[in-house]
N, C-alpha and C positions, 0 to 999 in steps of 0.2 A: 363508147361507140360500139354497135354490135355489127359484128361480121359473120358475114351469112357463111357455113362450112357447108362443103361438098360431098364428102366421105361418108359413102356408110349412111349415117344416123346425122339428122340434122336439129337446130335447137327448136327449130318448130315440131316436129316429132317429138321434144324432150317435153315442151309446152304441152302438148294432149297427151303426153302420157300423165303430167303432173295433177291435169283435168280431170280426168278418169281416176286417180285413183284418188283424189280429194277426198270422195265417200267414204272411203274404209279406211284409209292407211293418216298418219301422222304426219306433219312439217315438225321435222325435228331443230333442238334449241341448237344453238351454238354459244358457246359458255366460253368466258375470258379465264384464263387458266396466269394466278398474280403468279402464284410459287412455283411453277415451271415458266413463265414468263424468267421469273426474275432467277433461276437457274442456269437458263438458257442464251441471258441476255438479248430476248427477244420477245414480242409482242406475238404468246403462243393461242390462240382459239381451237375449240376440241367443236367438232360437229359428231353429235350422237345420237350416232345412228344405233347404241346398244340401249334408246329407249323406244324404240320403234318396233310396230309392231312384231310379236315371235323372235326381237330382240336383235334384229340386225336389218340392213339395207336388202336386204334376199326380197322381201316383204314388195319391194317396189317392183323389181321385172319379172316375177313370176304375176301377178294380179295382172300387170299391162299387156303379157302374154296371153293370158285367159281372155281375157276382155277383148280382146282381140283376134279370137278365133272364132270363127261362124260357130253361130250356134248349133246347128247339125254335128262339124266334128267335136264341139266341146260336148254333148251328148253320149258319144262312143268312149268317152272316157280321156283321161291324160298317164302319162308315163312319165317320169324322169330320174337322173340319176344325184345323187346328193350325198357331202360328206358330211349334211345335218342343218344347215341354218337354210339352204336352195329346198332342201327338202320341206322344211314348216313353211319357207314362204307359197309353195304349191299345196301344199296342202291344207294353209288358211286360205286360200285364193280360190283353191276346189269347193272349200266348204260353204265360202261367201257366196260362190255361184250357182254353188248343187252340180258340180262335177265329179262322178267318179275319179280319184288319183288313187296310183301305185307309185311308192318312191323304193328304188334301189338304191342300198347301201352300202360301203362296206363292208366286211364281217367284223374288224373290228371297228367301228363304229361308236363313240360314248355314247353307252346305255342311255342315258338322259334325253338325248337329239334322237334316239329310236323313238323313245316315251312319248318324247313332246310331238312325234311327228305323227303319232298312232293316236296323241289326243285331240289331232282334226279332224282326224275321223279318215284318214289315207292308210291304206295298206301297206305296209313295208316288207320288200321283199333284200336280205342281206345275200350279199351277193361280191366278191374278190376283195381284195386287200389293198385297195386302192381307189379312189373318184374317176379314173380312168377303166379298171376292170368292170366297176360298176355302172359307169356309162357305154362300154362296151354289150353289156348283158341289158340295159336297159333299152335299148336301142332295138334290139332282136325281139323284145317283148313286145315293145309297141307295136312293130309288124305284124307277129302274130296275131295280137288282138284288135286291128286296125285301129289305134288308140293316135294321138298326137303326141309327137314327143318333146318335152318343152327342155331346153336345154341348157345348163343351168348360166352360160353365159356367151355361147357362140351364135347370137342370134337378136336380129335389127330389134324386136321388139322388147329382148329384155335388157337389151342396152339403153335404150330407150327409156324405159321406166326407173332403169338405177341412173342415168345419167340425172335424175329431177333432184338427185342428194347435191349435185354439181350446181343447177340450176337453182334451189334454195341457196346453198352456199354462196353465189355467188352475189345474190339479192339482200341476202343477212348483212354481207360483208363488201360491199363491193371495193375497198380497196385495200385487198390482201397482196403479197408479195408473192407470196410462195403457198403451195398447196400440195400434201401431201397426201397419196391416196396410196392403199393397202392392192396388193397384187395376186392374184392368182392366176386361172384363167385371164382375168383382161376385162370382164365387162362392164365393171363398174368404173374402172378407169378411165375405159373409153367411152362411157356415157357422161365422164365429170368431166373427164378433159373438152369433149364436146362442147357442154354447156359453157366452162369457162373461156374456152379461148373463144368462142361468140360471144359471150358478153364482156370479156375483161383479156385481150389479149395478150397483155402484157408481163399476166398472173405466170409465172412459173408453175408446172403440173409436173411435179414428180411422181415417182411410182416407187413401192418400198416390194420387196419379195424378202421372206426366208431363202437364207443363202442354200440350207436343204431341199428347197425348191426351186427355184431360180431358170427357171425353163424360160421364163418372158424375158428376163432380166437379160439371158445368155442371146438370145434371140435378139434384143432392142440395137445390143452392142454389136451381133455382127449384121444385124442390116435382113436377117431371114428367118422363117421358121426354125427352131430348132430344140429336139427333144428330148429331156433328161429322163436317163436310164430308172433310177431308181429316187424316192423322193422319201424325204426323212426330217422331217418337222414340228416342230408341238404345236406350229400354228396349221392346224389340220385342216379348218377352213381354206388356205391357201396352197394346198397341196396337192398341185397338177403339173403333171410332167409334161404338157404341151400348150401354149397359148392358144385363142381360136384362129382360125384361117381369117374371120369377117374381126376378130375386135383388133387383131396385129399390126392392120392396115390402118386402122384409126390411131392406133399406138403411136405407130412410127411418123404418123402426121400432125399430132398435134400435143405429146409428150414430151418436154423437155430433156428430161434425166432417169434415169433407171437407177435404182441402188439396191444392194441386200443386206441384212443383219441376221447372224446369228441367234441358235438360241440361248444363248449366253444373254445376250442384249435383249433378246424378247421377254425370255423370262424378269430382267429386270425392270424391263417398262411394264409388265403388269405389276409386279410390286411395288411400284412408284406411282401409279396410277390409283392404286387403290390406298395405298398408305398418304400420298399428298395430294390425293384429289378427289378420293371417296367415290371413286368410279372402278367399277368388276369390269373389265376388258378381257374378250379370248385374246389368245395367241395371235391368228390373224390381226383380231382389230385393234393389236397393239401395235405393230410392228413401225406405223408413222411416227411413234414418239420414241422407238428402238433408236429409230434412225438417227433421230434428235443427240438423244441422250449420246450415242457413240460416235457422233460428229460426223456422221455419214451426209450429212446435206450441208451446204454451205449457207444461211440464211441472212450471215451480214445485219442482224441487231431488226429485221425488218417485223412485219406482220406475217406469221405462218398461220396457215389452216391445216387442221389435222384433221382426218377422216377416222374415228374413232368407231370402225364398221360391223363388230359384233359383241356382244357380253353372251356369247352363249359358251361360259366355260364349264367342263364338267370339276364339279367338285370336288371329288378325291385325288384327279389332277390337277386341281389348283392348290391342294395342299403340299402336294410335292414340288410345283411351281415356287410357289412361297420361301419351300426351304431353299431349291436351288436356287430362286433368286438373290433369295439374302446372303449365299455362299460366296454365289458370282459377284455382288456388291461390296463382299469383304465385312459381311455382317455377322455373318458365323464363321468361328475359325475352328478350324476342324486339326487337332493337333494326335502325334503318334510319339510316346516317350517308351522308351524301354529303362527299367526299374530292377534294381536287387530285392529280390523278391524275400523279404524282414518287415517287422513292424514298423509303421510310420511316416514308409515311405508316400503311401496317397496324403497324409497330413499334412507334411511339407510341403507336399505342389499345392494342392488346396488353401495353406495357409498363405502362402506367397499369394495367389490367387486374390486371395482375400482380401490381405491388406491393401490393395491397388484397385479395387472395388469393382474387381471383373466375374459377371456370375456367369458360374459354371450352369449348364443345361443338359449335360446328357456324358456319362462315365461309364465307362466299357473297359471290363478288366480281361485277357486273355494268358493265360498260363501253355496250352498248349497249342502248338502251331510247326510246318515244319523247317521255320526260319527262327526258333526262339533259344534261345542259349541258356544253357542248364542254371537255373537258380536266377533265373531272371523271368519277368512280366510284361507283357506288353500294356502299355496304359494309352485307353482311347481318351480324349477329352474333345467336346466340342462345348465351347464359349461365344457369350454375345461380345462386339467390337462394334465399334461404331463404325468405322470404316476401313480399307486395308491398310492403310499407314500406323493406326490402330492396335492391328491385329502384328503388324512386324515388331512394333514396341512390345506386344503381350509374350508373342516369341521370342523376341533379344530376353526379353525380362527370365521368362526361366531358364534360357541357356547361360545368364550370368549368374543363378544359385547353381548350376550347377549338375541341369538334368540336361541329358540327353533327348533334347525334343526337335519335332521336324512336321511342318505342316505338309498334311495331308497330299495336297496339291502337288509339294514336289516330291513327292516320292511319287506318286505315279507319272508324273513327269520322266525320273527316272528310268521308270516301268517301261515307260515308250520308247525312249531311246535305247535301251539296252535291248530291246526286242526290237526295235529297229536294224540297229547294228549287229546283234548277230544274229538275227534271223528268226532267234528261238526264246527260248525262255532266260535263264540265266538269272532268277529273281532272286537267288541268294546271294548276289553282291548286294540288292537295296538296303539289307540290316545289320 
């Protein structure tokens, strides 16, 4: 049964924005996911939106924004502020229409989302350390050049156009339980949540935030706007330190549940995504099956919908991605021995190694240091383990030959506490 919503953005809005953008933009698949299904002990579907045009759901409320500006001010040009995937969807959306766009950046900004956003043919202007400084300065710009400023999610018409990911999802699927959708600002949320609780009100609509950003999340709980000082994320996509004033109000009316996951957990749902599903997921448009994975949703054996909302990850951060994730996983054990520095002693840990069929990946010898005791060595070792229960068998194993070994983790664990405690440094008690 469909229930007509009042809030904001309505599913008839959602409908003509789906209309309009039929011509250029993608009805993305939704895919039955056996091996995180059978993970999970649930009936998990992945909606992807990282095959959609410029590689994320951005694609949908930046077009429906343009399209929907008279053509006189779409003439004078557009502005907007982007931490890279808001930014290609304005900028494919300018080029489709023969708009001049300016997109403001971060400074640091991955180089790849400058590229891709410079090869629609929009000018980028880099500009504070943040989606927030940058919407700041983009703001000022538009003025000056009497330009429009489209903005990347506080605004009826581009909730409107991302709500149509909601509105397919819920026609793919219509009897899901649970529906998880990636958070930042709010707009896409409040355009899926939209579409679902009018078509399917029954559907649970969660919201996932990085706990480094968590500005919506902090806000959902206490019932008001509220604004996190500083934000710190690898899902960069999602890092804004304020909800909108217009998508909040939708939040709070038609959102079930707010949650956050760290990047401990995000990092691992992009290497589980890509390792057991052969799907490249950013940070952002991991964070629904973060959720999953760390038990942060209650799903009860049901049908989940994931919103799988961008693959725009830069490269050489996905390689560092990969390693931490497989760290956090307990995939790489990262171990510290200290050694009497004579012959044979790397033979011994290596042979033991061996015989137990654990391959070494990476041997770091250090002799000077100003924690290292005279006639002795420090020996790095990192090893693959299949998992952490794994990896405390490969640690018992060499503290029963006989070495002095200590994984990584807790010695800076150490590290914390003792610089917790007294204030200060104090690192020559760790060895």
């Amino acid at each position: 049964m469909e229930t007509q919503r009042t809030v904001g953005v309505t599913i008839d809005d959602i409908r003509a924005a789906a209309a309009a953008q039929a011509e250029h933009l993608d009805r993305t698949d939704v895919r039955y996911s056996q091996v995180f299904s059978e993970m999970l002990g649930a009936e998990i579907f992945f909606k992807l939106e990282i095959f959609q045009r410029t590689g994320s759901f951005k694609s949908r409320g930046s077009l429906t924004k343009l399209l929907r500006l008279p053509a006189d001010v779409r003439a004078r040009g557009v502005v907007t502020a982007s931490a890279g995937n808001h930014g290609q969807g304005v900028a494919l959306a300018a080029r489709l229409l023969g708009v001049p766009a300016t997109i403001v950046m971060p400074v640091g900004a991955p180089l790849y989302k400058v590229t891709a956003v410079q090869r629609y043919g929009a000018e980028v202007v880099l500009h504070g350390a943040t989606y927030d400084d940058s919407h700041t300065h983009a703001f000022g710009l538009a003025t000056d050049r009497n330009a429009a400023y489209i903005h990347a999610f506080d605004d009826p018409d581009v909730i409107a156009g991302q709500g149509v990911v909601g509105l397919e999802l819920a026609e793919q699927l219509p009897d899901l339980d649970v529906v998880l959708v990636p958070v930042g600002g709010g707009g896409l949320i409040a355009g899926v949540s939209t579409a679902i609780k009018a078509l399917s009100p029954r559907v649970r609509v969660v919201g996932v935030q990085a706990s480094g950003a968590a500005a919506c999340a902090d806000s959902f709980r206490k019932g008001s706007l509220v604004e996190t000082v500083g934000v710190q994320t690898i899902a960069d996509g999602i890092a804004v330190k304020r909800p909108g004033a217009f998508t909040f109000p939708i939040i709070r009316e038609y959102v079930d549940d707010m949650v956050t996951v760290d990047d401990d957990a995000i990092s691992q749902a992009i290497v589980m995504l890509m390792e057991r599903a052969k799907l490249v997921v950013e940070g952002a448009g991991a964070v629904g099956v973060a959720a999953l994975l760390a038990g942060r949703v209650a799903h009860g054996g049901r049908r989940v919908g994931v919103v799988l909302s961008g693959g725009n990850v830069d490269l050489n951060l996905l390689g560092k991605v990969i390693q931490y994730g497989m760290i956090t996983a307990g995939r790489y054990l990262t171990l510290r021995l200290w050694l009497e520095d004579k012959p044979g002693q790397l033979f011994g840990i290596t042979s033991t190694l061996a015989e137990h069929n654990v391959n070494i990946i990476h041997v770091g010898i250090h002799r000077i240091g100003p924690y290292m005791a005279l006639h002795h060595v420090e020996l790095e070792l990192i090893v693959e383990t299949r998992d952490v229960a794994h990896g405390s068998e490969v640690l018992a194993l060499l503290r029963k030959a006989g070495y002095a070994a200590e994984e990584a983790s807790e010695i800076m664990e150490r590290a914390r506490n003792t610089l917790r405690d007294n204030g200060r440094g104090g690192l020559g008690a760790l060895v």
